[in-house]
DSSP file (Angstrom, degrees, kcal/mol; ACC not computed):
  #  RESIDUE AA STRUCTURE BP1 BP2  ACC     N-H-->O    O-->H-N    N-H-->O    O-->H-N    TCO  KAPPA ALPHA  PHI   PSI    X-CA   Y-CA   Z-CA
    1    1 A X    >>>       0   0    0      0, 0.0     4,-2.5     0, 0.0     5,-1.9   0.000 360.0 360.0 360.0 -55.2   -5.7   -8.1   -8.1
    2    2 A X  T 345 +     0   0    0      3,-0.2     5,-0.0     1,-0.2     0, 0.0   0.913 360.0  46.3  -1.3 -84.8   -9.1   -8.3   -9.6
    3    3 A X  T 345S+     0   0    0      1,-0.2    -1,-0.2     2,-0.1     0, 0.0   0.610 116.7  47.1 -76.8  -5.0   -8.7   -6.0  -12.1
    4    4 A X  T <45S-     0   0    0     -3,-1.0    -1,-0.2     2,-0.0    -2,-0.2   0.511 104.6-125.9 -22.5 -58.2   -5.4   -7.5  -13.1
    5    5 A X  T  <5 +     0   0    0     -4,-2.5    -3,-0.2     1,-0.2    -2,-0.1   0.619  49.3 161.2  93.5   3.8   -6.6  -10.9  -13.0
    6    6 A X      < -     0   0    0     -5,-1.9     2,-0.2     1,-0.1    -1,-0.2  -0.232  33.8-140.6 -74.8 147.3   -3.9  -12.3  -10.5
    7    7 A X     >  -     0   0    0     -3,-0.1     4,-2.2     1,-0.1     5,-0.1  -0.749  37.3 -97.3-112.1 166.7   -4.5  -15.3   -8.8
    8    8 A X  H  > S+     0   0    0     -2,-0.2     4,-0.8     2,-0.2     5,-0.2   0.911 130.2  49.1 -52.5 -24.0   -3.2  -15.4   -4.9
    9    9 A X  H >> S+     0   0    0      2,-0.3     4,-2.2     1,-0.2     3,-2.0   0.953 113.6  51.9 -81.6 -58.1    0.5  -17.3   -6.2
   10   10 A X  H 3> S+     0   0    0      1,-0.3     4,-0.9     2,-0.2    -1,-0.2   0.930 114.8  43.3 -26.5 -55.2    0.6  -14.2   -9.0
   11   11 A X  H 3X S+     0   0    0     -4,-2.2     4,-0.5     2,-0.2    -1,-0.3   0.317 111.8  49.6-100.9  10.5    0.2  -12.2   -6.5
   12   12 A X  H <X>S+     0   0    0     -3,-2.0     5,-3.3    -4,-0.8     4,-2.3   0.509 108.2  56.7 -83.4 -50.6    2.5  -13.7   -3.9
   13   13 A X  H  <5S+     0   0    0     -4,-2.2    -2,-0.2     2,-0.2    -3,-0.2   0.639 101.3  50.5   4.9 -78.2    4.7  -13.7   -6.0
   14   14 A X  H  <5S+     0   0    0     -4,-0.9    -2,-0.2    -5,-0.2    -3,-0.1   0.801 119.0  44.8 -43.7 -66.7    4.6   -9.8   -6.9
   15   15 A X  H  <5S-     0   0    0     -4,-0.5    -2,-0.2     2,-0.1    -3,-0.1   0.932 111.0-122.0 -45.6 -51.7    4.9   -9.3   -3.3
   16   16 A X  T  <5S+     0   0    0     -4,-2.3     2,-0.3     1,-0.5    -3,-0.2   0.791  76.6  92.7  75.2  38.4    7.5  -11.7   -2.4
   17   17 A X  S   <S-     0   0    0     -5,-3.3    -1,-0.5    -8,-0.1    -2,-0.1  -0.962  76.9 -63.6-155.2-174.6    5.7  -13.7    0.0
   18   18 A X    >>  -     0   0    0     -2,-0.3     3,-2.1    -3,-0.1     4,-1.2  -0.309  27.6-125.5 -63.6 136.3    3.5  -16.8    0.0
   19   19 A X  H 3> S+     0   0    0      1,-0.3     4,-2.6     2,-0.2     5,-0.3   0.861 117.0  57.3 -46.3 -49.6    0.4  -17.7   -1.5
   20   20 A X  H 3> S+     0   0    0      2,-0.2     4,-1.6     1,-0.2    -1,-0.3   0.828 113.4  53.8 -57.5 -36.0   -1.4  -18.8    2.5
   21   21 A X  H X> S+     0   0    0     -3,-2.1     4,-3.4     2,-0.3     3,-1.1   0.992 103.3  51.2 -79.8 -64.2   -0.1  -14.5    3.1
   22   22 A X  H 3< S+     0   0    0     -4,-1.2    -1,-0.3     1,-0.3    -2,-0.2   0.820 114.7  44.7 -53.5 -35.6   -2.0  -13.3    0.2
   23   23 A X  H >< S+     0   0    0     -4,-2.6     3,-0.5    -5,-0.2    -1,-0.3   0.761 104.7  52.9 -87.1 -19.4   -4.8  -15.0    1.6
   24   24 A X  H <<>S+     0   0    0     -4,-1.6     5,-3.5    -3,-1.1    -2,-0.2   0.720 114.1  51.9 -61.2 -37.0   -4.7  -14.2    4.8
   25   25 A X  T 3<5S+     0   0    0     -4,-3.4    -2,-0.2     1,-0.2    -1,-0.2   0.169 103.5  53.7 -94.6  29.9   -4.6  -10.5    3.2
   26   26 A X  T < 5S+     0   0    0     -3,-0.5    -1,-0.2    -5,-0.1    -3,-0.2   0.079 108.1  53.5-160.8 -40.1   -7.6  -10.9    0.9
   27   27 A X  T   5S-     0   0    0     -4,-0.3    -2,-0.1    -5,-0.2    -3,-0.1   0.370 122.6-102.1-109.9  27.1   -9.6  -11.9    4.2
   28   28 A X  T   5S+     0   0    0      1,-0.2     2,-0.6     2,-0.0    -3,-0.2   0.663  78.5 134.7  81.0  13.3   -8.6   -8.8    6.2
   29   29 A X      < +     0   0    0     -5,-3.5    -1,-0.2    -8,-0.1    -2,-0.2  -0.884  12.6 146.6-103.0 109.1   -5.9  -10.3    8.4
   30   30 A X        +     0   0    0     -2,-0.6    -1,-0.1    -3,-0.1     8,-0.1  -0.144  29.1 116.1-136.5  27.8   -3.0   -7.8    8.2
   31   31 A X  S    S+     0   0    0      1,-0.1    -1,-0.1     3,-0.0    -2,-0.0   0.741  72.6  55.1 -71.0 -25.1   -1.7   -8.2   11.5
   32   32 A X  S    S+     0   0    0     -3,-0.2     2,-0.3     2,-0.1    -1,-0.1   0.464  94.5  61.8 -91.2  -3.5    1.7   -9.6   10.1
   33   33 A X  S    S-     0   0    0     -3,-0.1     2,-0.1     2,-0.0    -3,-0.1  -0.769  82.7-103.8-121.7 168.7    2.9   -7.3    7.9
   34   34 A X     >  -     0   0    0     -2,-0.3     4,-1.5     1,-0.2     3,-0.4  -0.461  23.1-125.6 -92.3 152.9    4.1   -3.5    8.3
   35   35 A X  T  4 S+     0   0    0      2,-0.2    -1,-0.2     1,-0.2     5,-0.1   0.811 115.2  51.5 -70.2 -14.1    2.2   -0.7    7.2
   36   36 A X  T  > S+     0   0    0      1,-0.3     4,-2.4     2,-0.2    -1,-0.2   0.758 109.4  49.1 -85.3 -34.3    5.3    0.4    5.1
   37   37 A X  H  > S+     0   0    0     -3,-0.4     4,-0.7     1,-0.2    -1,-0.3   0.877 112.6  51.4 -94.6  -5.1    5.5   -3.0    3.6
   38   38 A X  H  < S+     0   0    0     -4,-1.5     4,-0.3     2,-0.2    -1,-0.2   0.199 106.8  49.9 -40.0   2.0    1.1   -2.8    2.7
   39   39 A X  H >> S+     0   0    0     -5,-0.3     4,-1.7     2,-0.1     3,-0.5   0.531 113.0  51.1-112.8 -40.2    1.2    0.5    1.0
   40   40 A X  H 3X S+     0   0    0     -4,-2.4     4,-2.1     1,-0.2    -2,-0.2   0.894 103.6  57.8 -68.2  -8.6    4.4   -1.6   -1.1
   41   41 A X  H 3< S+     0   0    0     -4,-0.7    -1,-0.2     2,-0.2    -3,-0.1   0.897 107.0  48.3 -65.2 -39.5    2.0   -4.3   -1.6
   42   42 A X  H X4>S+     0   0    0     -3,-0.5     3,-5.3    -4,-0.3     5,-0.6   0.999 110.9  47.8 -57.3 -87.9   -0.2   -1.5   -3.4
   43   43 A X  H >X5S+     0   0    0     -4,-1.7     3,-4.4     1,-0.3     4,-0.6   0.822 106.0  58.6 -20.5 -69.4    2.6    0.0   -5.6
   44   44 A X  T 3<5S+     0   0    0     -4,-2.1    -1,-0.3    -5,-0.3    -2,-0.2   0.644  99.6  53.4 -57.2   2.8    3.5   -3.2   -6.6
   45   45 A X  T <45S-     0   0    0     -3,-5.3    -1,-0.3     2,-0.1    -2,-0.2   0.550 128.5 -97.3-110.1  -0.8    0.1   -3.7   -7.9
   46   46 A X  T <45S+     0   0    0     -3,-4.4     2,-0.6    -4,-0.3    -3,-0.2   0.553  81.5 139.7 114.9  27.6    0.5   -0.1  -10.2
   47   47 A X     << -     0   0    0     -4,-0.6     2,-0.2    -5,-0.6    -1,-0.2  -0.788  51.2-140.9 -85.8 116.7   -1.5    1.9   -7.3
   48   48 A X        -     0   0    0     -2,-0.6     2,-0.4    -6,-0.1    21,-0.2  -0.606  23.1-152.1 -68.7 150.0   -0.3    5.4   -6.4
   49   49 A X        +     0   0    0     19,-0.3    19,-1.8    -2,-0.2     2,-0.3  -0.991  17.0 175.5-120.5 117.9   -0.6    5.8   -2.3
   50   50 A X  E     -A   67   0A   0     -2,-0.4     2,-0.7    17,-0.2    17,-0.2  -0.899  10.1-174.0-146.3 133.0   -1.1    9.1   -0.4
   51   51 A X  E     -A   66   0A   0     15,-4.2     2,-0.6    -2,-0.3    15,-0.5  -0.919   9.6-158.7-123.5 138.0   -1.5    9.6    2.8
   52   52 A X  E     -A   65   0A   0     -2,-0.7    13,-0.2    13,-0.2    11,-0.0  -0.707   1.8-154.9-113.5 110.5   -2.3   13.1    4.2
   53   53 A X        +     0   0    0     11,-4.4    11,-0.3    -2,-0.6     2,-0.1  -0.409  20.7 162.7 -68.6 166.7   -1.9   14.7    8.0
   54   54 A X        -     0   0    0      9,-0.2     2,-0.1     6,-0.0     5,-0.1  -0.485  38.7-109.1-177.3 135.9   -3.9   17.5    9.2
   55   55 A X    >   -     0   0    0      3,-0.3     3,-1.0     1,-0.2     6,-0.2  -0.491  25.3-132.2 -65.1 141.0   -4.6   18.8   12.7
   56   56 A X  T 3  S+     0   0    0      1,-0.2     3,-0.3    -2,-0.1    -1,-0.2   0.765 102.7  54.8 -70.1 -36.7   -7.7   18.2   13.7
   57   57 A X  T 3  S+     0   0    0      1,-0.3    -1,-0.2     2,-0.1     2,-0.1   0.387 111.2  46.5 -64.0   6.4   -8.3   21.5   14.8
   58   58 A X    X   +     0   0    0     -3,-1.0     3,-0.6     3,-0.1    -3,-0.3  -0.603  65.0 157.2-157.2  66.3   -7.5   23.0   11.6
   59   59 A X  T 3  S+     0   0    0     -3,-0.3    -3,-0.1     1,-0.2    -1,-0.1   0.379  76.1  53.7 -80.6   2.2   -9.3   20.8    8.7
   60   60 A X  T 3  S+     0   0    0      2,-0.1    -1,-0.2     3,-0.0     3,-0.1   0.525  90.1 113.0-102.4 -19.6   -9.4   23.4    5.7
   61   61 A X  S <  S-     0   0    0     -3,-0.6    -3,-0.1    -6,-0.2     0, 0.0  -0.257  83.3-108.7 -65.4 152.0   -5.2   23.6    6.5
   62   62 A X        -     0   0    0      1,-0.1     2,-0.3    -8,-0.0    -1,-0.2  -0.155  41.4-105.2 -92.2-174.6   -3.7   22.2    3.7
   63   63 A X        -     0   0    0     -3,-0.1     2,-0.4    -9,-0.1    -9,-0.2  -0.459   4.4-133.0-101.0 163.7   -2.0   18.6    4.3
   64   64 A X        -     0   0    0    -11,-0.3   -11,-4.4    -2,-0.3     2,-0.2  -0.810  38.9-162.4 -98.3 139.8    1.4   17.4    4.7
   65   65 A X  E     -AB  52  78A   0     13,-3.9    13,-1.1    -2,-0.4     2,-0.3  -0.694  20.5-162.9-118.7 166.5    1.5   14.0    2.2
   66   66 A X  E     -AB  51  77A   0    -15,-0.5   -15,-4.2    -2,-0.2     2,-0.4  -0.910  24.0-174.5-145.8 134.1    3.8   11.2    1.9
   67   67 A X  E     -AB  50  76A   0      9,-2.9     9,-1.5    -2,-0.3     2,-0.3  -0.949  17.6-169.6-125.8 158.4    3.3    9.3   -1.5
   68   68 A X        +     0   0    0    -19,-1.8   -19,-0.3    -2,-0.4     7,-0.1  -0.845  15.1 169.6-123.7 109.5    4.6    6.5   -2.8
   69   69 A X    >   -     0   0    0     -2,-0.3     3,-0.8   -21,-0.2   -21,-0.1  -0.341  44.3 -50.5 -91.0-166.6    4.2    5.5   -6.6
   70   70 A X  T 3  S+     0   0    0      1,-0.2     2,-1.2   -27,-0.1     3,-0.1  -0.224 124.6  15.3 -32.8 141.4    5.6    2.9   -9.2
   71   71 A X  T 3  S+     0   0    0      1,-0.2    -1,-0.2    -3,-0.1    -2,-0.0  -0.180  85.5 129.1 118.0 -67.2    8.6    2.9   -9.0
   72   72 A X    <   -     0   0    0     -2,-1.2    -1,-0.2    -3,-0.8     3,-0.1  -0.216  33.6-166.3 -58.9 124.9    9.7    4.7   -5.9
   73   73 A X  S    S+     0   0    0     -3,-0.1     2,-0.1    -2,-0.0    -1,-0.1   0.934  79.3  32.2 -86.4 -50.5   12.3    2.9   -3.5
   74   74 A X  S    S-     0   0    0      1,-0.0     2,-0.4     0, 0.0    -2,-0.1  -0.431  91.4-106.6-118.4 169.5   11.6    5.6   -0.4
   75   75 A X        -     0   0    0     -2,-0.1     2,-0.3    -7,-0.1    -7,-0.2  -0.872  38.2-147.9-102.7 131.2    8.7    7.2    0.4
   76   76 A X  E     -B   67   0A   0     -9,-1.5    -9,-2.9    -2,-0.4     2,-0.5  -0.691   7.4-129.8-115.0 142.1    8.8   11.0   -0.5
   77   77 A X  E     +B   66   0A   0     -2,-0.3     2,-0.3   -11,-0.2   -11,-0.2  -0.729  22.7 179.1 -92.5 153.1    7.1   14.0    1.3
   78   78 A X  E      B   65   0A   0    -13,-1.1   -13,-3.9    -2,-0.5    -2,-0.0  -0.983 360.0 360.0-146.7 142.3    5.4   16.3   -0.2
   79   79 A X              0   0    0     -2,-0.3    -1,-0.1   -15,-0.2   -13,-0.0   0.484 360.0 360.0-130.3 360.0    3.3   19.7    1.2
């Protein structure tokens, strides 16, 4: 938001919830929302997301991803 320049309502906005949410998510309270709909909070702010598995017994194996970018309605796998 920062590097943007967004104020919380800008960015409430952009999400499609309330300024009082944005601030609640600004002070580390993310209890309310889904992880699915925090990673879209990201996109919508022109951040790519990837998040990568690996067994723990096997950390040099390469990972199974799920990204999401701009753009993207579903979340796509990639290995």
């Amino acid at each position: 938001m920062r590097e943007r320049g967004l104020r919380q309502i800008e960015a409430a906005g952009l999400f499609g919830v309330k300024q009082p949410d944005v601030s609640k998510l600004l002070r580390g309270d993310f209890r309310q929302f889904s992880l699915e709909r925090l990673l879209r909070f990201l996109v919508a702010l022109g951040q790519d997301v990837e998040i990568s598995v690996r067994r723990m017994s096997a950390p040099l194996q390469p990972a199974r991803r799920l990204t999401l970018r701009p753009g993207d309605h579903e979340f796509r796998r990639r290995n």
